[in-house]
C-alpha positions as CSV (number, residue, x, y, z in Angstrom):
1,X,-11.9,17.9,-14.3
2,X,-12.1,21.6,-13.2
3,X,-15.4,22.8,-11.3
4,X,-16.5,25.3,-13.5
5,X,-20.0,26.7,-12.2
6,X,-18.4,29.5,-9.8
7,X,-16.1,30.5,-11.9
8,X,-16.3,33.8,-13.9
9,X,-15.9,34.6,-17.7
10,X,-13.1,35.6,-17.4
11,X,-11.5,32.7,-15.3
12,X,-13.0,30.4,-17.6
13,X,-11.5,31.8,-20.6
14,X,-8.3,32.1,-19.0
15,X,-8.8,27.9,-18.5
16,X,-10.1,27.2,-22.0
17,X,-7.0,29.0,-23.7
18,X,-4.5,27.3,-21.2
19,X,-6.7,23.8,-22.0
20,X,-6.3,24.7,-26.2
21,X,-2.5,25.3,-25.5
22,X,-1.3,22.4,-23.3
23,X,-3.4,20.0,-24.7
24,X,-1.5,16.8,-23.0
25,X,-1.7,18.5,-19.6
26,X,-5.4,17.0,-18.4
27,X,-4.4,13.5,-20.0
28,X,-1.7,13.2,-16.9
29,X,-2.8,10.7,-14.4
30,X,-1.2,12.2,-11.6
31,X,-2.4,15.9,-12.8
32,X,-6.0,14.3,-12.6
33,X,-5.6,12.9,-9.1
34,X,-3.7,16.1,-7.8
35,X,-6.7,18.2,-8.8
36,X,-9.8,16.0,-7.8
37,X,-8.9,18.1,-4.3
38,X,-10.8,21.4,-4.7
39,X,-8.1,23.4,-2.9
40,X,-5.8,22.2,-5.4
41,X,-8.1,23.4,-8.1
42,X,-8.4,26.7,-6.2
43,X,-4.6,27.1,-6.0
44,X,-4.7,25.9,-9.8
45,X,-7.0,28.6,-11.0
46,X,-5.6,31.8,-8.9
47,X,-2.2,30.8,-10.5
48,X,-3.7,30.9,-13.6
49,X,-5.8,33.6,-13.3
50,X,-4.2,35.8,-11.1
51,X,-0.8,35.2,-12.0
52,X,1.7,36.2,-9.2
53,X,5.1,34.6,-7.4
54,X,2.6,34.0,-4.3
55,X,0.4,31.9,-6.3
56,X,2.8,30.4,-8.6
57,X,4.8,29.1,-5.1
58,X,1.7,27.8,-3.4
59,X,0.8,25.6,-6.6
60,X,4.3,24.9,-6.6
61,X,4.7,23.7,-2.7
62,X,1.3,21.9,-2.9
63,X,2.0,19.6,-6.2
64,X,5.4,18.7,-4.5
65,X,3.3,17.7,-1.0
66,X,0.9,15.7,-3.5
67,X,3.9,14.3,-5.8
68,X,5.9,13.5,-2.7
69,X,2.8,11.9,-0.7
70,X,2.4,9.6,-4.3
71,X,5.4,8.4,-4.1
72,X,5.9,7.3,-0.7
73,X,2.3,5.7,-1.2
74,X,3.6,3.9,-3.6
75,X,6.8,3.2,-1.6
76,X,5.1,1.7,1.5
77,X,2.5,-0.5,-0.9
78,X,5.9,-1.5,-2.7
79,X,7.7,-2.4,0.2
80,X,4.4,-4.4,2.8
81,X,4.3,-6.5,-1.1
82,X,8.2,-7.5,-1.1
83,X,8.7,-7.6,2.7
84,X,5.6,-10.3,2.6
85,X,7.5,-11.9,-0.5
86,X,11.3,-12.0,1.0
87,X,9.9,-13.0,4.4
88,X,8.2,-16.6,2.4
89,X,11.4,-16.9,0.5
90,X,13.7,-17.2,3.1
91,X,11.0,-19.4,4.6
92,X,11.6,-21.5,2.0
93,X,15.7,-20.8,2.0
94,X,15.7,-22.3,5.4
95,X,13.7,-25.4,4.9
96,X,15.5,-26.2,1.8
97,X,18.8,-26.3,3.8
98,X,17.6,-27.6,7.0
99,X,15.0,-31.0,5.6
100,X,13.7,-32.7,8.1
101,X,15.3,-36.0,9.2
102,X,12.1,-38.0,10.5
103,X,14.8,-41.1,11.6
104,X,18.9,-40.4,12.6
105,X,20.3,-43.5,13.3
106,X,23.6,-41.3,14.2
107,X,23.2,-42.2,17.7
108,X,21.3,-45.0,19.0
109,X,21.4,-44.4,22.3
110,X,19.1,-40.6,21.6
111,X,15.8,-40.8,21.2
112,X,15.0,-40.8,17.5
113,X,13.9,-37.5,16.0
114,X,10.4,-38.9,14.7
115,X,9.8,-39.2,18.5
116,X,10.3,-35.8,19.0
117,X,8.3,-34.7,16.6
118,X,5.6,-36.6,18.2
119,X,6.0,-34.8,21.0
120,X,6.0,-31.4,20.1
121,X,2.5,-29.5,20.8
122,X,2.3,-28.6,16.9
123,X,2.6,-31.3,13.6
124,X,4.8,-30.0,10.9
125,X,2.0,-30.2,8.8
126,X,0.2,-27.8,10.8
127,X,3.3,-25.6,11.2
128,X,3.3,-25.7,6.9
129,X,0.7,-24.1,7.0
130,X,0.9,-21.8,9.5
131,X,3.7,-20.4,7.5
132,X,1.8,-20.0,4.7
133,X,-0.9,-18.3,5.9
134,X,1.0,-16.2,8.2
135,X,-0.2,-12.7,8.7
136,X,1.3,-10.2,7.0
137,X,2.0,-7.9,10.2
138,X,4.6,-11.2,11.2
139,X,6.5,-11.0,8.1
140,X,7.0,-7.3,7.8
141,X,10.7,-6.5,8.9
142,X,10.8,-2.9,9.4
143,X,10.2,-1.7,12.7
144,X,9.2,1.6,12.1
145,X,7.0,0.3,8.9
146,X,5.6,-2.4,11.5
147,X,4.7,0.0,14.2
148,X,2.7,1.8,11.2
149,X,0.8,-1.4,10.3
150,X,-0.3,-2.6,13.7
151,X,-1.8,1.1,14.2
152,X,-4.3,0.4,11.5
153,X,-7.7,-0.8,11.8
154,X,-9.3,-4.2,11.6
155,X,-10.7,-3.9,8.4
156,X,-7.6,-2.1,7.0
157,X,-5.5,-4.8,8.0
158,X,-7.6,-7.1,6.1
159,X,-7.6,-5.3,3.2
160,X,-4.0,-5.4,2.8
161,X,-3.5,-8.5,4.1
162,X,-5.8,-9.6,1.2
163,X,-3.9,-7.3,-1.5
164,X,-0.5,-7.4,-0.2
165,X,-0.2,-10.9,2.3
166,X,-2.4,-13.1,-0.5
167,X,-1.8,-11.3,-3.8
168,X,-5.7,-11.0,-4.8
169,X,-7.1,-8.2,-6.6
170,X,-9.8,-5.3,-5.5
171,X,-12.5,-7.7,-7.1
172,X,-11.7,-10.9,-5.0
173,X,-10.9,-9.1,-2.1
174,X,-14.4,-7.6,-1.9
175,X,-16.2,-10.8,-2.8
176,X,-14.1,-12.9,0.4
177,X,-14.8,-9.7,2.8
178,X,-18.3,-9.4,1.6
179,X,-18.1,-5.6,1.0
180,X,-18.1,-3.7,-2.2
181,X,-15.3,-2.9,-4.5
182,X,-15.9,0.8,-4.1
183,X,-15.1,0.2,0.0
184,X,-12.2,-1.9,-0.8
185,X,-10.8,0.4,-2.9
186,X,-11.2,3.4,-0.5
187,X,-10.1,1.0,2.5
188,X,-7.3,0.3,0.9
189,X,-6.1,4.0,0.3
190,X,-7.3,5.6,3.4
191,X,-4.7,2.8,4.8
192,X,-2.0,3.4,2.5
193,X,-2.8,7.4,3.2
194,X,-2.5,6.4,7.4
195,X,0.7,4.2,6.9
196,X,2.4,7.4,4.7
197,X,1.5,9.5,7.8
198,X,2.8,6.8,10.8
199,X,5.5,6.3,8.6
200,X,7.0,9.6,8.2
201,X,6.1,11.3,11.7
């Protein structure tokens, strides 16, 4: 967890003791990810160590960035997922209400509606599926979320698109990209990371 090589004795026994007393504190996940960054370590150890209300509020003020930055992470992956799902449901909502009537006899004299389907430039088959397979950019609602999406790469896009627009998993999404799992997986937060930033600028 902790780098320990540059530390000195007494530093180290300073962690050991605190490690023998809160036993449950390295098992949190998000204590884990918060010190994987070795400035957060650094900020982790002088409060520790060097006990004082400096260090004590820079540990403070940097796990409430990191806990704050989690959440909204977690927020925006939350929100592309149900903004792609609501966007396909009222898809659905409006076809259900509105079904096609390929021949109205209603008036004669009009030219009947399977004509006019002829005539558009698309087939409603074609239009099916273009619902389906819309991109996820088209069904995201937010503007300010939206403005964060479009700003991403190529391959960012992708990746969510694959994740969030078509519900498939790191493993899937690497095999159809042809890329590893390891690049999906770090594509997919160094987007998340560049929508939290966009997002709250």
């Amino acid at each position: 967890m902790l780098d320990l090589i540059y530390l000195t004795k007494s530093e180290k026994q300073s962690l050991e003791k605190f490690s023998e007393e809160n036993p449950k504190f390295y098992r949190s996940k998000l204590v884990r990810s918060f010190l994987k960054q070795y400035e957060h370590q650094a900020m982790f150890i002088d409060a520790l160590c060097y006990p004082s209300e400096e260090n004590r509020q820079k540990l403070d003020e940097a796990f409430r960035d990191f806990y704050t930055g989690v959440k909204i992470v977690s927020y925006l992956s939350k929100t592309i997922y149900w903004e792609s799902v609501n966007f396909d449901k009222k898809q659905r909502y409006r076809n259900k209400i509105s079904p096609l009537v390929l021949n109205d006899s209603s008036n004669l004299n009009e030219v009947n509606v399977l004509e006019k389907i002829k005539s558009t430039d698309k087939s409603i088959e074609e239009k099916i599926i273009e619902e389906k397979t819309l991109a996820i950019e088209e069904k995201i609602e937010d503007p300010k979320l939206k403005i964060a999406f479009l700003s991403l790469t190529m391959r960012q896009k992708e990746v969510l698109q694959s994740i969030y627009g078509n519900g498939e998993n790191i493993t899937d999404t690497a095999y159809q990209l042809d890329i590893s799992q390891q690049a999906v997986s770090k594509i997919h937060k160094s987007a998340l990371k560049r929508l939290k930033n966009i997002y709250l600028d």
